[in-house]
C-alpha positions as CSV (number, residue, x, y, z in Angstrom):
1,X,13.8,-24.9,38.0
2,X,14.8,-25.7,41.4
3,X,15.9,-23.0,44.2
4,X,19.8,-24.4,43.8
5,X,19.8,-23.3,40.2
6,X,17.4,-20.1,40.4
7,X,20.4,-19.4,42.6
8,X,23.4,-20.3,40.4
9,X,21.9,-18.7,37.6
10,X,21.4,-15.3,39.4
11,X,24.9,-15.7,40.3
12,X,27.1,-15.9,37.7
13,X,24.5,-13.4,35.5
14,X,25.3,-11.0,38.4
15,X,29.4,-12.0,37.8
16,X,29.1,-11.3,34.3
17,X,27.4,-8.0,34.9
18,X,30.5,-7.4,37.4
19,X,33.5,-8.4,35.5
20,X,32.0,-5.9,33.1
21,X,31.5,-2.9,35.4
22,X,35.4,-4.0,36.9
23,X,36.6,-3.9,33.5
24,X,34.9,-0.3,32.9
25,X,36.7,0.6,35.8
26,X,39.5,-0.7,35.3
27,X,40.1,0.9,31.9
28,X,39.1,3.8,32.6
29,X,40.9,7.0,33.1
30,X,42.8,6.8,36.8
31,X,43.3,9.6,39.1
32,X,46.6,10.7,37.7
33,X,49.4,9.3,40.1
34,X,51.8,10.5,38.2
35,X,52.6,6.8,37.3
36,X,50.4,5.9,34.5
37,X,49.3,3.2,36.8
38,X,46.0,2.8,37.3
39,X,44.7,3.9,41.1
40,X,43.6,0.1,42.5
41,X,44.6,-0.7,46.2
42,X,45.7,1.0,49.5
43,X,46.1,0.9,52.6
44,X,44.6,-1.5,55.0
45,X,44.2,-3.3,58.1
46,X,42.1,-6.0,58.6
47,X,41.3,-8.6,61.1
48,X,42.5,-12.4,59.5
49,X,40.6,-15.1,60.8
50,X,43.5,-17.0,62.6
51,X,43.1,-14.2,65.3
52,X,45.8,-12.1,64.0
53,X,45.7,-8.6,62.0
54,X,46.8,-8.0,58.3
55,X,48.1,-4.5,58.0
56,X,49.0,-3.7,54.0
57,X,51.9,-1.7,55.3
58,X,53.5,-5.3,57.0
59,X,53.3,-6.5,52.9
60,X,55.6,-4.1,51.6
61,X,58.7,-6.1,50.0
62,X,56.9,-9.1,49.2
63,X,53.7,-9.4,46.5
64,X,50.6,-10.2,47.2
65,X,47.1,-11.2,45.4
66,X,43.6,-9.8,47.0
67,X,40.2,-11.5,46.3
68,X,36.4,-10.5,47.2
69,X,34.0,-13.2,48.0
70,X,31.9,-15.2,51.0
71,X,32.2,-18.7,51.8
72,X,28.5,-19.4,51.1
73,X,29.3,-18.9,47.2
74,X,28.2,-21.4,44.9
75,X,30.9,-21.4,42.4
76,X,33.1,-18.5,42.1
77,X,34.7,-18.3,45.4
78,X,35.9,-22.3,45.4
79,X,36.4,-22.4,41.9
80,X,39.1,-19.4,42.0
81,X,40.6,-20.6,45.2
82,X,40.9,-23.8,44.4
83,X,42.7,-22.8,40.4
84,X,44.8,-20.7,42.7
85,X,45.9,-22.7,44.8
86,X,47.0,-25.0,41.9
87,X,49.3,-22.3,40.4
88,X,50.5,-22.2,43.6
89,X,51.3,-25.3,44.0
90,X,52.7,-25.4,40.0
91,X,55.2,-22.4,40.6
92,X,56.8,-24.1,43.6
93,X,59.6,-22.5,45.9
94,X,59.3,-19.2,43.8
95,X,56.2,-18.8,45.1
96,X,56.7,-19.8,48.6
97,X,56.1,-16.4,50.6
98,X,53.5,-15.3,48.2
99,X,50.1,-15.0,50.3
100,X,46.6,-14.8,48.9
101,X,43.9,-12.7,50.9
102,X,40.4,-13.6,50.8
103,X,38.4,-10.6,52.1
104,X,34.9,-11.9,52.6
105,X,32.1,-9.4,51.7
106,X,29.7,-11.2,53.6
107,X,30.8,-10.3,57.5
108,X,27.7,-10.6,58.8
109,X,28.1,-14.5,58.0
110,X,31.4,-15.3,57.7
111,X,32.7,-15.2,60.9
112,X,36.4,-16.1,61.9
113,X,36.0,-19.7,62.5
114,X,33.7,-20.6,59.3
115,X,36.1,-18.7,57.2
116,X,39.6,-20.0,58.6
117,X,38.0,-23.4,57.9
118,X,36.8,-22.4,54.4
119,X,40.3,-21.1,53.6
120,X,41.5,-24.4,55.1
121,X,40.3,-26.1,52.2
122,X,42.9,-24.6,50.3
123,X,46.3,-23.6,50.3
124,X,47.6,-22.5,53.3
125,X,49.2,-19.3,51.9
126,X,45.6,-18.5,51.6
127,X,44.2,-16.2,54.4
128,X,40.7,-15.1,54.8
129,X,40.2,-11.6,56.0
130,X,37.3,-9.9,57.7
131,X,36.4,-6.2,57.8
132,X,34.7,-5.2,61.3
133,X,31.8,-3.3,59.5
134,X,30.3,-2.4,56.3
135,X,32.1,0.6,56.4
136,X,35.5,-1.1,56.3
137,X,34.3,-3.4,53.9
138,X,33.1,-0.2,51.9
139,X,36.2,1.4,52.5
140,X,38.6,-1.6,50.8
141,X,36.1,-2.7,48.1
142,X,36.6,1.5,46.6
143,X,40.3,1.2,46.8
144,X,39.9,-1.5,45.2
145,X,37.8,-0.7,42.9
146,X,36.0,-4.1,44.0
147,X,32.1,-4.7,43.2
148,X,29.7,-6.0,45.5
149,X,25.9,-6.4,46.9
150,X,23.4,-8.6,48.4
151,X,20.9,-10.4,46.7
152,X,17.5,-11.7,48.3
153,X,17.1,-15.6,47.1
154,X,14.0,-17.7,47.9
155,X,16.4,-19.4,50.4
156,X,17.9,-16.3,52.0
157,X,20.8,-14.0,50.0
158,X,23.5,-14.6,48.1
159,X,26.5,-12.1,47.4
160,X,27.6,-10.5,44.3
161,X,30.7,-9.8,43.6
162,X,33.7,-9.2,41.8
163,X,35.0,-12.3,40.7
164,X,39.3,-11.3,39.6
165,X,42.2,-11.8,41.8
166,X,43.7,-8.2,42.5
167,X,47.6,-9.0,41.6
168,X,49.8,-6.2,44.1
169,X,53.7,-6.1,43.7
170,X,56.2,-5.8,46.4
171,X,55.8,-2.3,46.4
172,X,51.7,-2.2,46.9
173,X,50.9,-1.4,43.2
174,X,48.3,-2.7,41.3
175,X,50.4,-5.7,39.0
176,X,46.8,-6.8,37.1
177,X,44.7,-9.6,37.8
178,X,43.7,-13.3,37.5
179,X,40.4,-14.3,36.2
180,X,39.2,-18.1,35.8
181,X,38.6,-17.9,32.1
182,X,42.4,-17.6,31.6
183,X,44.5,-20.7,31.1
184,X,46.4,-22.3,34.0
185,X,49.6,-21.2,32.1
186,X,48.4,-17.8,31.7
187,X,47.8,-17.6,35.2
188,X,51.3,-19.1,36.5
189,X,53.0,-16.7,33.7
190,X,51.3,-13.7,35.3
191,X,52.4,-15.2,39.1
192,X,55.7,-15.8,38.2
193,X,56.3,-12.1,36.2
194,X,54.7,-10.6,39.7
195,X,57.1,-12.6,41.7
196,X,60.3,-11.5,39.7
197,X,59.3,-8.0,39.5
198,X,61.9,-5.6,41.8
């Protein structure tokens, strides 16, 4: 077995474990809002990597969607991007000031340029996000409820991480998620019930 699949193979093991642990967390009893809702997101403000600042509190009014990953993934990262940008692309003019934020989990890597050209690759509602240091990554990943680690490969590391899309309404709540097992219809049904929501 080469390196290339040593590493693919401890990757999406590692997903699997994490969609599990997510799922765990994301059934479990909340915090009690007071909603019902389950207690995923918050507040944040993060450096984008077109120079500019994303503060959560400038989203307010318009949904959003949130994903963890690095631009050195193998599959998971250009494989959700790219079905994303898809249902983008399927829903049209409805979804026209939806954004996407990637928030990479690999800072000490990804720096501003190599991910604004890795989120280039995409759609340009798509905007890659870096925390300054691991404790603003730390700090976004537990609002979040988002999983994540290093990995030592013969070649280096690679990241685990959580692999859904974090679905936010207008209002900054938790909406749900996408995840790449669903179907693209599934997906664009979810988008377009987020996007109608008031």
């Amino acid at each position: 077995m080469n390196a290339l699949k040593l590493i693919r193979l401890v990757v999406w093991a590692s997903i699997a474990v994490l969609t599990a642990a997510l799922g765990f967390l994301l059934l479990a009893p909340p915090k009690d809002t007071g909603t019902g809702v389950a207690a995923v997101g918050g507040p944040f403000r993060l450096a984008a990597a077109d120079g500019s600042v994303v503060d959560s509190g400038m989203l307010m009014g318009k949904p959003f969607a949130l994903f963890f990953g690095f631009t050195h993934c193998p599959d998971v990262c250009p494989t959700s991007m790219l079905e994303i940008t898809n249902d983008l692309v399927a829903l049209g003019d409805k979804a026209r000031d939806f954004r996407v934020y990637f928030v990479t989990v690999d800072p000490a890597r990804d720096d501003a340029k190599l991910l604004k050209d890795y989120t280039g690759s995409f759609d340009p509602r798509i905007i890659g996000l870096i925390p300054k240091d691991e404790a603003e990554l730390a700090a976004i990943a537990k609002s979040y409820r988002a999983i994540y680690r290093k990995v030592e490969t013969p070649s280096g590391y690679t990241m685990d991480h959580t692999a859904s899309i974090y679905l936010m309404d207008a209002k900054g709540a938790f909406f749900g998620t996408l995840d790449s097992k669903e179907t693209p219809a599934i997906r664009q049904s979810k988008l377009r019930r987020l996007i109608d929501k008031r």
